[in-house]
C-alpha positions as CSV (number, residue, x, y, z in Angstrom):
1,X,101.8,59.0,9.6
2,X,101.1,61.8,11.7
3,X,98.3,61.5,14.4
4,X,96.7,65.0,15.1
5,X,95.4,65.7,18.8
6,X,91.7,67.3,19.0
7,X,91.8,70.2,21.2
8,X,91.1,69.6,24.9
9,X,87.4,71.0,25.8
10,X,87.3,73.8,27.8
11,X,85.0,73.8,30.5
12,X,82.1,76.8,30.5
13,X,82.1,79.6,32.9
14,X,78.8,79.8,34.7
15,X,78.4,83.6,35.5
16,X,76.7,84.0,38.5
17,X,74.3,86.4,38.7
18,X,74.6,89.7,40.2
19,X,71.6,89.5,42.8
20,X,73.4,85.9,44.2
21,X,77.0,87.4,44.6
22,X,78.2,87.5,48.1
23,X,78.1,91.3,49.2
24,X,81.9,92.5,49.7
25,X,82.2,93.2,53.4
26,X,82.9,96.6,54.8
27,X,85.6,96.6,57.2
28,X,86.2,100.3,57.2
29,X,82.5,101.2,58.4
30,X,82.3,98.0,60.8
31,X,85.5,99.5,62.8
32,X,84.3,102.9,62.8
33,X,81.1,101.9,64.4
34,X,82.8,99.8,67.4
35,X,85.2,102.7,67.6
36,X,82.5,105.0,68.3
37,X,81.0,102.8,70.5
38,X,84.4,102.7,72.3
39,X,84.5,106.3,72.2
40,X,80.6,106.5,73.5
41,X,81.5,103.8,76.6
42,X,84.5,105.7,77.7
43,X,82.9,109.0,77.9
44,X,80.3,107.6,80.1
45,X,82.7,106.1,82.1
46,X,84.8,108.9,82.4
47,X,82.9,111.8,82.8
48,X,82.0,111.4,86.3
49,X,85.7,111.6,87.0
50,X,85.9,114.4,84.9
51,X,83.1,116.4,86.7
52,X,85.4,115.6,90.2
53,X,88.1,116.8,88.8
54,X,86.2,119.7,87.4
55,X,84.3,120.7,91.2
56,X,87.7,120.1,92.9
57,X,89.6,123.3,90.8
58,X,86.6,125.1,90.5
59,X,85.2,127.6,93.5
60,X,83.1,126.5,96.3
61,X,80.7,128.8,95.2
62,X,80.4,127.9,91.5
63,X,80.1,124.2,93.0
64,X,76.7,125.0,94.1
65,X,75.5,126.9,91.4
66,X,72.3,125.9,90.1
67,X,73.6,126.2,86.5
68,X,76.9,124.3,86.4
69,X,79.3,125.0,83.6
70,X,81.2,122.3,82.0
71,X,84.2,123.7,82.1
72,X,85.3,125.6,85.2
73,X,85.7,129.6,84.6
74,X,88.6,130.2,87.4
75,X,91.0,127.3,88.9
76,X,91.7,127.5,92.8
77,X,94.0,124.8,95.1
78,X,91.5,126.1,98.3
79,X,89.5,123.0,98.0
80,X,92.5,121.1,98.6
81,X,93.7,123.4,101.6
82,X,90.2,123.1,102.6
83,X,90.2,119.7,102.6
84,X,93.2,119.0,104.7
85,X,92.3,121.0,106.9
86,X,88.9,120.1,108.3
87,X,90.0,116.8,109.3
88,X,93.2,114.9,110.1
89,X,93.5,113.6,106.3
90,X,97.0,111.8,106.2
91,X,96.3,109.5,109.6
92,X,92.8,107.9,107.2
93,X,95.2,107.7,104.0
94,X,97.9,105.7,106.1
95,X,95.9,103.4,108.0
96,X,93.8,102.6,104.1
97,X,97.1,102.0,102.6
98,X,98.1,99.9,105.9
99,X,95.1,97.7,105.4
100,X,94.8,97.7,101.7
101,X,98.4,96.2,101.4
102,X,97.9,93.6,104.1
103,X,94.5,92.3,102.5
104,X,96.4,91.8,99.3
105,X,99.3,90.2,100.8
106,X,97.8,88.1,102.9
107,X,94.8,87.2,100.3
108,X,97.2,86.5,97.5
109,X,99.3,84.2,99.6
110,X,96.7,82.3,101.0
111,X,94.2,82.6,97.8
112,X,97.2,81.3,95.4
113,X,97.4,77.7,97.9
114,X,93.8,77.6,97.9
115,X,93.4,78.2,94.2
116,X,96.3,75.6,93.5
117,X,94.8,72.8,95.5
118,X,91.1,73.2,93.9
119,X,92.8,73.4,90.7
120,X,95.2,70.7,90.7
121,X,94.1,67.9,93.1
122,X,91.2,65.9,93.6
123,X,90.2,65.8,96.7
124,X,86.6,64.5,98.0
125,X,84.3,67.6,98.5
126,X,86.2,69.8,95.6
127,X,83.3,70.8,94.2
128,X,81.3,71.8,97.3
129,X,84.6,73.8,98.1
130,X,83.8,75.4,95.0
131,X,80.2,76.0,95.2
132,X,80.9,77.1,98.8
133,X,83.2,79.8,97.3
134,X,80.9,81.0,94.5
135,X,77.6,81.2,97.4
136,X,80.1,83.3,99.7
137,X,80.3,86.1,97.1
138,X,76.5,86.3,97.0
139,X,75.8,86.9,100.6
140,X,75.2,91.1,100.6
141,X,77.7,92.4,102.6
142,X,75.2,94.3,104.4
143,X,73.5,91.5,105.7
144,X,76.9,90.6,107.8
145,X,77.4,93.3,109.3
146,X,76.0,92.4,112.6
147,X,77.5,88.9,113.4
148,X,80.6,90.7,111.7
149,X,80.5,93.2,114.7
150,X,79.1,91.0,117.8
151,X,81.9,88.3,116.6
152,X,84.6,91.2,116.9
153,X,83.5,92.5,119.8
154,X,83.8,89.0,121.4
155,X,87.6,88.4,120.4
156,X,88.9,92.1,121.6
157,X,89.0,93.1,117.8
158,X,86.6,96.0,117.7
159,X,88.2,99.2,116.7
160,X,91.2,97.7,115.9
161,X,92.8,97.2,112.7
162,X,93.4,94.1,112.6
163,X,89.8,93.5,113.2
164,X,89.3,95.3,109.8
165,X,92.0,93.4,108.3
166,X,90.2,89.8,109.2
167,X,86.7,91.1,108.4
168,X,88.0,92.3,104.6
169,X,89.3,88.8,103.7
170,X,86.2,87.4,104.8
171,X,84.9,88.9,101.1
172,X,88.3,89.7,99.0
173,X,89.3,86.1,100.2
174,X,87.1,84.3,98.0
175,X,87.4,86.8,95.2
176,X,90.9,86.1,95.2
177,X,90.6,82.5,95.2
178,X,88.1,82.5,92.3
179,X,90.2,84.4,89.9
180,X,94.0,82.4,90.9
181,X,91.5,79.6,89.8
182,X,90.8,80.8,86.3
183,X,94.4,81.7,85.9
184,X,95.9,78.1,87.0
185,X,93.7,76.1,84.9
186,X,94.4,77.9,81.8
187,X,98.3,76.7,82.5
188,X,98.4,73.1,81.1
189,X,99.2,70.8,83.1
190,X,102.3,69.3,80.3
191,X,104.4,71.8,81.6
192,X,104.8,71.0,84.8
193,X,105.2,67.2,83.8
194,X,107.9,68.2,81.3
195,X,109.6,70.4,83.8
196,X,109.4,66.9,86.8
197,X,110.3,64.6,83.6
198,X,113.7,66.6,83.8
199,X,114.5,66.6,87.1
200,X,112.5,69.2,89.0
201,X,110.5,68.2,91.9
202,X,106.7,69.2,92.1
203,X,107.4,72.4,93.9
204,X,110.4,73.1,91.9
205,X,108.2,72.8,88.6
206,X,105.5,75.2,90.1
207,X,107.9,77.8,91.1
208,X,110.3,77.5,88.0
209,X,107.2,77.2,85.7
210,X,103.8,77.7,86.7
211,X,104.9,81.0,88.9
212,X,106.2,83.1,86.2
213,X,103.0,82.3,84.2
214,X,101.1,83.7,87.0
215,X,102.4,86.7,87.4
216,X,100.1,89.1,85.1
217,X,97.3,87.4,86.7
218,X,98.1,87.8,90.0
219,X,98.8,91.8,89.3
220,X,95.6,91.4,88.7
221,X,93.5,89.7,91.1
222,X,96.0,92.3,93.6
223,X,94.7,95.6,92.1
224,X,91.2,94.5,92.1
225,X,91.4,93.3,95.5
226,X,93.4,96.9,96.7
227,X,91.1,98.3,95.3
228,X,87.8,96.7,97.0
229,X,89.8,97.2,100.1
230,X,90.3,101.0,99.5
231,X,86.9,101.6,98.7
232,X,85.1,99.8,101.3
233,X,83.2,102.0,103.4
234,X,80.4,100.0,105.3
235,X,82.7,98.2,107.4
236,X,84.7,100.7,108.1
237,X,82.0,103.2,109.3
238,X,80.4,100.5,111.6
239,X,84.2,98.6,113.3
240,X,86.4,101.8,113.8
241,X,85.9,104.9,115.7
242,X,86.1,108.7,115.1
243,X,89.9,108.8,115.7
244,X,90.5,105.5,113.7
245,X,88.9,105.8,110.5
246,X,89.5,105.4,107.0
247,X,89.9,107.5,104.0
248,X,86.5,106.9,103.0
249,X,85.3,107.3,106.5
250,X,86.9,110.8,106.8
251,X,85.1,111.8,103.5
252,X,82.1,111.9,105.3
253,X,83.2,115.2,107.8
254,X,81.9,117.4,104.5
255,X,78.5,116.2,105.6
256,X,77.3,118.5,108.2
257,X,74.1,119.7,109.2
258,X,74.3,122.9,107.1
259,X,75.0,121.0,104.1
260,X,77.7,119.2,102.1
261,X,80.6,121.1,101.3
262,X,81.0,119.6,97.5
263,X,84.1,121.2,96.4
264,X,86.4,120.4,99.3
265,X,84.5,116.7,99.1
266,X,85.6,116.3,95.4
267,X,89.2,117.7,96.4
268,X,89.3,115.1,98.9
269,X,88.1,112.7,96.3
270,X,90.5,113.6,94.1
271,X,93.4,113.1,96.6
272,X,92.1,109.7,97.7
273,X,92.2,108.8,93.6
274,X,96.1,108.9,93.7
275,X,97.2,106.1,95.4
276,X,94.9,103.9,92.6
277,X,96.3,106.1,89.8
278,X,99.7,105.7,90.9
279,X,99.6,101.6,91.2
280,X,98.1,101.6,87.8
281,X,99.8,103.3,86.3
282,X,103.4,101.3,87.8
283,X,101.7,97.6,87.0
284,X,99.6,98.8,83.4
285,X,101.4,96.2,81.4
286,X,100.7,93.7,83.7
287,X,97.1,94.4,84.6
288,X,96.9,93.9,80.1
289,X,97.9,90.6,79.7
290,X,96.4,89.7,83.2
291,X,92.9,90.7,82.1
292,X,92.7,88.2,79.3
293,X,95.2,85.2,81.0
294,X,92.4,83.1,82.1
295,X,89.5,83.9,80.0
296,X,90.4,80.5,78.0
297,X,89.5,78.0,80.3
298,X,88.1,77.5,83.7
């Protein structure tokens, strides 16, 4: 006797209504929007640069001209010629490149042992170390200016280099220790432990491990702290004389009492941009991942 099987029930489909669907999403226009807000951003950012570029080809008279054109109608090299010649321009260049490189050197060796110890030890007062650091950064640099100067004055420092040296890691010091920080943390602490746990000793793990990991974010925290040191012009105007001054300083001999010469200005401008272009553009892959290296934790 044969038994016969009822057919299984099939559930019901519920349609949901049109009104209460989910709207798709639409990736296409989302992207184009932030890409046009990229493309909005850089254009700001970059058309100053452009208009330097654009005064330093153009004339010195079509500099001055009440109604600029946005693209130049002649291209000249006087500007440059101009600019080297009203004032000694390679002696500046070489003693900013002179300082630059020993701020960064001598602020990433001593920032990285800073950064290390605040980072990886406990010690009693860490966190007024800390604090300490972060209130040294908000001090105007302005308002030092004076002590910076008498201070100088008192140890034989004053036009000197090595007086400007001392006074610029008084504010890319900090800097430099603040940002080794963020990068350190964001390296767990397991791999050094693993590399101990197979025979290396606590420096060995930290050069063999945790210094390779820091290398994009000390490209980093070097360019940034070239470049405050480049820039700089306050200190460098108020510690050094006439005959020692700085690229920045000597920008200032376009400024006479009949006026500024703009052109030759944005020549010299322009000249004083290559030394940043150039490190860019050798340490661009590193300056990438070192950007975004300790944005986890810290």
């Amino acid at each position: 006797m044969s038994v016969t099987k009822a057919p299984a029930e099939v559930p019901a489909v519920t349609k949901t209504p049109a009104a209460s669907r989910p709207h798709p999403r639409k990736p296409r226009k989302t992207k184009a929007g932030w890409n046009l807000l990229g493309l909005l951003v850089f254009v700001i950012a970059g058309f100053p640069v452009y208009w330097m570029l654009n005064t330093a080809f153009k004339p010195a008279k079509d500099a001055i001209d009440p109604d600029p054109h946005f693209f130049p109608s002649t291209f000249t090299l006087e500007n440059f010629r101009r600019a080297l010649d009203i004032a000694d321009f390679w002696g500046p260049v070489g003693r900013s490149l002179v300082v630059s490189a020993v701020v960064v050197v001598i602020g990433i060796a001593v920032g990285l042992l800073a950064a290390l110890a605040i980072s990886r030890f406990a010690f009693r007062g860490r966190k007024i170390v800390i604090v300490g650091i972060l209130a040294v950064q908000m001090v105007p640099l302005v308002a030092m200016i004076i002590p910076v100067f008498l201070l100088l004055n008192d140890l034989g420092q004053y036009d000197k280099l090595t007086g400007l040296i001392i006074t610029y890691l008084t504010f890319i010091l900090p800097f430099t220790v603040w940002t080794l920080r963020g990068f350190i943390v964001n390296i767990p602490k397991e791999l050094e432990e693993a590399a101990q746990v197979d025979g290396c000793t606590p420096t060995g793990a930290f050069l063999r491990v945790v210094f390779p990991l820091l290398a994009p974010g000390m490209v980093a925290t070097s360019v940034y702290g070239f470049i405050q040191a480049w820039n700089e012009y306050l200190y460098a105007l108020m510690l050094m004389s006439q005959q020692n001054q700085t690229a920045t300083v000597w920008l200032s001999n376009f400024i006479t009492k009949n006026g500024t010469e703009y052109a030759p200005m944005m020549a010299g401008s322009t000249m004083m941009a290559v030394p940043i272009v150039i490190l860019f553009l050798i340490v661009q892959r590193k300056m990438a991942a070192g950007l975004t290296a300790g944005a986890v934790k810290g």
